[in-house]
N, C-alpha and C positions, 0 to 999 in steps of 0.2 A: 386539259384533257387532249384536246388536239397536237399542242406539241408533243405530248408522249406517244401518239397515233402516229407521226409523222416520223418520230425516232425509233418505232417500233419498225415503221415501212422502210426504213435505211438500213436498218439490219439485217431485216428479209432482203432486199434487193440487193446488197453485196455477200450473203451467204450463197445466193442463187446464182449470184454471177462469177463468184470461185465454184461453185458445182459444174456448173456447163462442161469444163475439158472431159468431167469423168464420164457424164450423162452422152459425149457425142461419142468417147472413144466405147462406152460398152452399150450403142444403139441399136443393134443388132440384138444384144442376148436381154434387151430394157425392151423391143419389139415387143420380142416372143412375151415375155412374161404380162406385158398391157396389152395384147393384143384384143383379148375377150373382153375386157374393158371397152374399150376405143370402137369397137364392133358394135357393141351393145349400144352406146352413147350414139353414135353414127346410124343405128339403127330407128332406136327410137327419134332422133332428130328430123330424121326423114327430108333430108336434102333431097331437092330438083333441080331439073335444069333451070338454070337463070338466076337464080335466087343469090343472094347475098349471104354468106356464112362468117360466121365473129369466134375464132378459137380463141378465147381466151385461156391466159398464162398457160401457153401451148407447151413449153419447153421447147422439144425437138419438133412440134409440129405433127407425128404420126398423125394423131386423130383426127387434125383439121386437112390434111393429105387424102384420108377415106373420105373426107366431106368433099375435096374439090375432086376428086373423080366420078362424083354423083351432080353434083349442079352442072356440070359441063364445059365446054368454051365461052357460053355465053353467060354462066354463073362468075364468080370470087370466092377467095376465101381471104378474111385477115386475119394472117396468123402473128398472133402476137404476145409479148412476153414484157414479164417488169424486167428483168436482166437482160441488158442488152447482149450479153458474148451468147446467153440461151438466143434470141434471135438472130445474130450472126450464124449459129450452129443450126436453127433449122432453114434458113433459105440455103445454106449448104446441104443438109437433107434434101431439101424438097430436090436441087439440082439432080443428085442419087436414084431419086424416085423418078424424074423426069417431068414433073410437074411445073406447069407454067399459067394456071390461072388463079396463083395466090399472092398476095401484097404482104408487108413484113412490116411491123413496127412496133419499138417499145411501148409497152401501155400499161398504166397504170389502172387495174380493175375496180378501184375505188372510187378512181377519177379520172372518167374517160374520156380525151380528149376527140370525143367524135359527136359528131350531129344526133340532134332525137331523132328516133324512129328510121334510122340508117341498114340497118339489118335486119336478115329474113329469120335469123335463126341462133343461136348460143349455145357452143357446146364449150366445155371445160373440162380435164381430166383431172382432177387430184390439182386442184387448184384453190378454191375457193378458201377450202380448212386454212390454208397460208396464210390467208391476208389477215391485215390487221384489224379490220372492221368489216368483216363476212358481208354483214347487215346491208353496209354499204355499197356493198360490190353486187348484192344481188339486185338493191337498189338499179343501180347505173345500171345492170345487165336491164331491165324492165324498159329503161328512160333509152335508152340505144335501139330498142328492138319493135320493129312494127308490130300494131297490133293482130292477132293469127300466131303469131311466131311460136316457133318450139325452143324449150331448153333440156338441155341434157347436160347431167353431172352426175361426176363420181369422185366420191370420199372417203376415207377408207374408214372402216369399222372401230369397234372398241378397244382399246390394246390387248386385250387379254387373248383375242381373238387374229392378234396380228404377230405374233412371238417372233418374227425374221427381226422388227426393228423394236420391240418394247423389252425384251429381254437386258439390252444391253444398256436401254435407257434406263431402266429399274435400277441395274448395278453400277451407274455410274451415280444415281441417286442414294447407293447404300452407301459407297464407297465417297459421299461427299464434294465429288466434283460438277454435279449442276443440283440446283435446290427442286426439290420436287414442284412439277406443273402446278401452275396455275388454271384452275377451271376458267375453260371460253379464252385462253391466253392461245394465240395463233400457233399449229402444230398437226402434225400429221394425224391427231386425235381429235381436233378440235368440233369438228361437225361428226362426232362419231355417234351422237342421240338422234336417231330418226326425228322424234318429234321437236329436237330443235332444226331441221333441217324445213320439214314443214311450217313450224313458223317464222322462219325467215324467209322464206320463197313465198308465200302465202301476204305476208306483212307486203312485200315487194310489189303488188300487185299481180301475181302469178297466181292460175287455178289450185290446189288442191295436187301436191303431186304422188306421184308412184313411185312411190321407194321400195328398189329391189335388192337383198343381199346377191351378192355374187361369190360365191366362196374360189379363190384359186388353191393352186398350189405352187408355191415357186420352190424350184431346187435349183440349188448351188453346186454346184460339180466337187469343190473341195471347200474347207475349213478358209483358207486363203481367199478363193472367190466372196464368198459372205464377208468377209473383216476386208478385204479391197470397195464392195459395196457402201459397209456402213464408212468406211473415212473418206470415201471420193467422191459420194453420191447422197447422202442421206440429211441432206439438209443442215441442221443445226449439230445437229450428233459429229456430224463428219468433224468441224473444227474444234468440238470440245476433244475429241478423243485423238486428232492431231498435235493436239497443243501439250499434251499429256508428258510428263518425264517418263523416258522409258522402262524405270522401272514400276511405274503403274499402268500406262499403256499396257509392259506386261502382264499385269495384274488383270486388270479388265478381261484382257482376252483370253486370260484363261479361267477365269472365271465364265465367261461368254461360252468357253469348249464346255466346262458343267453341266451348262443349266440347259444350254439346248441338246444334250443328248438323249431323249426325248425324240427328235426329229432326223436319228443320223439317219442317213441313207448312201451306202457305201462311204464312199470318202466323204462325202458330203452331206449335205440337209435336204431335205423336204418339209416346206415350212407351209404352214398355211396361211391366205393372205385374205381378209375378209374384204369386200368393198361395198360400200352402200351409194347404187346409181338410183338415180332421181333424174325423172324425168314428166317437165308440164307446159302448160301454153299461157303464153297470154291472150286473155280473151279479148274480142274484138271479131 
């Protein structure tokens, strides 16, 4: 069982670490769109001065960014990621932002190579669904974090409810080039049942948390924008639908023009984007 955990976390971490060029080069219009997210998470978090902050699988870092301009000069933040080129890409961020009271290093959210009760606080954005044993990483998020401490996360919602990236998943599943998901198998869906969210943070030793939908909207400017997203940026999706011969690649995408017109708006989409933020403490 653990070697197939361990082969599972090899895949995520080199999927994540060819993503990074696309996630740093369109950071800007990946801001805008998390932002209300990363607000919300930083909110509920409730950073001060002084305090120690733990972003885990930060990617570019933004939300642990809002965190280290709330704890201060005399706080931290570690922001850190399983793919290392994502951590190379946010201490270049952070440099952008002008931020200088955050440390950088790769970390494994399953298995944290850092001391018990080392930090004040755990935020994550769209991280945890990834990993290979959720369980575990909320686990280690508990075993890392003093007790008082707050945690804030966000997961995204149900697919049906997320049509920018399940659309093309579905027809890559009709069209026979990935086998339809595995329930509880790591993916942008995978923490999409509130009530499994609360029994993993709760098993963790974590209170009781607050789980809030966030409905966005993200729009794509054009047809192109959306299909640059899903092959550069979108995780597992990107390389199946790179690896694609071009006359199915074709296929896809225009079966993808189809199904999401539904959503056009001018040239482009207006999709909606559920997320399910959670947010609770450990007691102490």
């Amino acid at each position: 069982m653990e070697s197939k955990l361990d082969e599972a976390r090899e895949r995520i971490r080199s999927v994540w670490d060819a993503m990074a060029p696309g996630w740093e080069s369109f950071r800007q219009d990946l801001w805008e769109l998390s932002r209300p997210v990363s607000e919300w998470l930083v909110e509920r978090l409730d950073p001060r001065p002084g305090l120690t902050i733990l972003d885990l699988a930060a990617g570019l870092g933004d939300t642990g960014f809002l965190a280290a301009r709330r704890v201060g000069e005399t706080g931290r933040v570690l922001v850190t990621d399983f793919a290392p080129r994502m951590v190379a890409a946010a201490r270049r961020r952070a440099a952008e932002f002008g931020i200088t009271n955050a440390d950088f290093r790769e970390l494994d959210g399953e298995r944290m190579a850092l001391e018990s009760e080392c930090v004040d606080g755990v935020v994550c954005r769209w991280g945890y669904m990834l990993m290979a044993d959720p369980g575990a990483a909320f686990g280690e998020t508990s075993r890392v974090m003093r007790p008082g401490g707050n945690l804030a996360c966000s997961v995204f919602g149900a697919a049906d409810r997320n049509p920018w990236a399940s659309l093309v998943g579905r027809i890559l599943v009709e069209e026979g080039h990935i086998p339809p998901p595995v329930p509880g198998s790591p993916g942008i869906f995978a923490l999409s049942d509130p009530k499994r969210i609360h029994e993993l943070v709760t098993r963790a030793g974590f209170a009781s948390p607050d789980v809030a939908e966030m409905l966005l909207t993200w729009r794509f400017p054009s047809s192109d924008a959306h299909w640059w997203v899903l092959t550069e940026m979108a995780g597992a999706i990107s390389p199946i639908l790179r690896g694609l011969a071009p006359e199915a690649q074709a296929k896809v995408r225009t079966r993808l023009g189809e199904t999401a017109q539904p959503f056009r708006a001018g040239d482009g989409y207006a999709f909606p984007a559920l997320c399910l933020n959670a947010a609770t403490r450990k007691p102490g």
